[in-house]
C-alpha positions in Angstrom: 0.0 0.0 0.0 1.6 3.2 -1.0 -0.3 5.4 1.9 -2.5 7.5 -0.4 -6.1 7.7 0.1 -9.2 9.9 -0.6 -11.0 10.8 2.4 -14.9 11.4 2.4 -16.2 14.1 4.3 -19.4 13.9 5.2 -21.9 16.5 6.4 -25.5 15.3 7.0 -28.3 17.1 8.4 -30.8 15.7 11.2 -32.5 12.9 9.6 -36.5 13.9 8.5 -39.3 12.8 10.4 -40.8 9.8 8.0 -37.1 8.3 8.5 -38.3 4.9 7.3 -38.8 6.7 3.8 -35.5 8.2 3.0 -32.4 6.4 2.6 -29.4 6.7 5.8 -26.6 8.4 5.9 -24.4 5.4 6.0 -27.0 4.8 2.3 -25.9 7.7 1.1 -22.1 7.7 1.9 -22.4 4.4 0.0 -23.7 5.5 -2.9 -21.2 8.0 -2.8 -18.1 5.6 -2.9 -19.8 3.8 -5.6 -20.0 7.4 -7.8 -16.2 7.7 -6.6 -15.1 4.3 -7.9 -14.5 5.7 -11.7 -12.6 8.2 -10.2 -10.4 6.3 -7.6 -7.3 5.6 -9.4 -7.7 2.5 -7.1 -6.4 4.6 -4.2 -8.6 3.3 -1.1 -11.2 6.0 0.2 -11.3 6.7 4.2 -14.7 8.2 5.4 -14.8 11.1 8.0 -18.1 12.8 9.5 -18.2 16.1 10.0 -21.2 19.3 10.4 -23.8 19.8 7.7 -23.9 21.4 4.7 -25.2 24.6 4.1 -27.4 24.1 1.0 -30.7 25.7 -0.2 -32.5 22.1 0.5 -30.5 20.9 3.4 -32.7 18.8 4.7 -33.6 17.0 1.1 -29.5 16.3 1.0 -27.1 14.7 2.2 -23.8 16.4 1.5 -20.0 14.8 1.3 -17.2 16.3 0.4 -14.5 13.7 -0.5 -10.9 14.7 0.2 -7.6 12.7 -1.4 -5.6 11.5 1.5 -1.6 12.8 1.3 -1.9 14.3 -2.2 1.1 15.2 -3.5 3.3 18.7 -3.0 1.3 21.7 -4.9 -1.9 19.2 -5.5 -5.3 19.8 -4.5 -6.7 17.8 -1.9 -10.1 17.8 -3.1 -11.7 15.0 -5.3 -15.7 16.7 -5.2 -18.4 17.5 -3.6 -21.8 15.5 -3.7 -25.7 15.8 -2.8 -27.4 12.8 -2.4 -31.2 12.9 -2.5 -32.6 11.4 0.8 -36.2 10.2 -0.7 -34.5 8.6 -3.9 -30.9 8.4 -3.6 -29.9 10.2 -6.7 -26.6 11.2 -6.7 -25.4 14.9 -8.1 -22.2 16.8 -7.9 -22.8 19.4 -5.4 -21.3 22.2 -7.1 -22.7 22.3 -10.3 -25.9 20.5 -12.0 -24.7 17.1 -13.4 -25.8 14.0 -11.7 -23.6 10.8 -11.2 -24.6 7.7 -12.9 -23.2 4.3 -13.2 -24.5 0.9 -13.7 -22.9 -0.2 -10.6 -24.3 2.8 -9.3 -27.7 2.3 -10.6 -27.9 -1.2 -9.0 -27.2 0.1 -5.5 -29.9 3.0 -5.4 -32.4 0.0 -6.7 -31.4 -1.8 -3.9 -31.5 1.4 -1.5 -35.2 2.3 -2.8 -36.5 -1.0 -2.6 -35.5 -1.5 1.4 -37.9 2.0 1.8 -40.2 0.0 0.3 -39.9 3.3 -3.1 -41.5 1.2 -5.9 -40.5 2.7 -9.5 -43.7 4.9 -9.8 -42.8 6.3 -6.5 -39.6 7.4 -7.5 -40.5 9.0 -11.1 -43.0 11.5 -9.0 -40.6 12.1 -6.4 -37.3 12.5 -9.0 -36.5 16.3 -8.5 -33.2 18.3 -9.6 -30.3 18.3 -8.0 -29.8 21.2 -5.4 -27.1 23.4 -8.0 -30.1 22.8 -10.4 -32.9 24.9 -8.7 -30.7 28.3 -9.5 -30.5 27.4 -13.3 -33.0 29.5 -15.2 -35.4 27.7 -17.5 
């Protein structure tokens, strides 16, 4: 092991009341990883909680922030910021609008929605924009 990482930060709000119909944080930080994966280099990812993120729809995201463990002299330690969407588990970068999607990825949030008991139909009326795509004029 050559001692590099990425480390994922995560900030997460108090969970919502109905907590049996959104996904966890541990859910979420999963998901997140997954996104990650095409973007790992294979350098191993280290999680670390920390306070929430200050978004317009906090409490509709989760937020991360993952973080590249002893990156080289002059090199950014940042790898990106995400929101995950706590009723469906769609994954967007939180920074600009562009959602993540994989087939790996796609897999897992099928998974995720089906333990809340989201059936497809469910998730089609619930699917909203990610939270850097509420500012975008139409």
């Amino acid at each position: 092991m050559s001692g590099r990482g990425l480390a994922l930060i995560v900030f997460a709000a108090a969970p919502c009341a109905a907590a049996s119909r959104i996904i966890t944080a541990d859910e979420a930080k999963g998901l997140v990883l997954i996104a990650l994966a095409p973007h790992s280099d294979g350098v191993s990812l280290v999680l670390y909680k920390v306070a929430p993120l200050s978004v317009a729809s906090s409490d509709a995201f989760y937020g991360f922030q993952a973080l590249r463990q002893n990156a080289p002299a002059g090199a950014s330690a940042n790898v990106g910021f995400f929101a995950v969407d706590r009723r469906t588990g769609d994954v967007w970068n939180a920074v600009i609008c562009e959602e993540h999607r994989s087939p790996e990825l796609r897999r897992q949030q099928q998974a995720v929605r089906k333990r809340i008991g989201l059936s497809d139909a469910q998730y089609k009326k619930l699917r909203s924009p990610g939270p850097m795509c509420e500012s975008i004029p139409k």
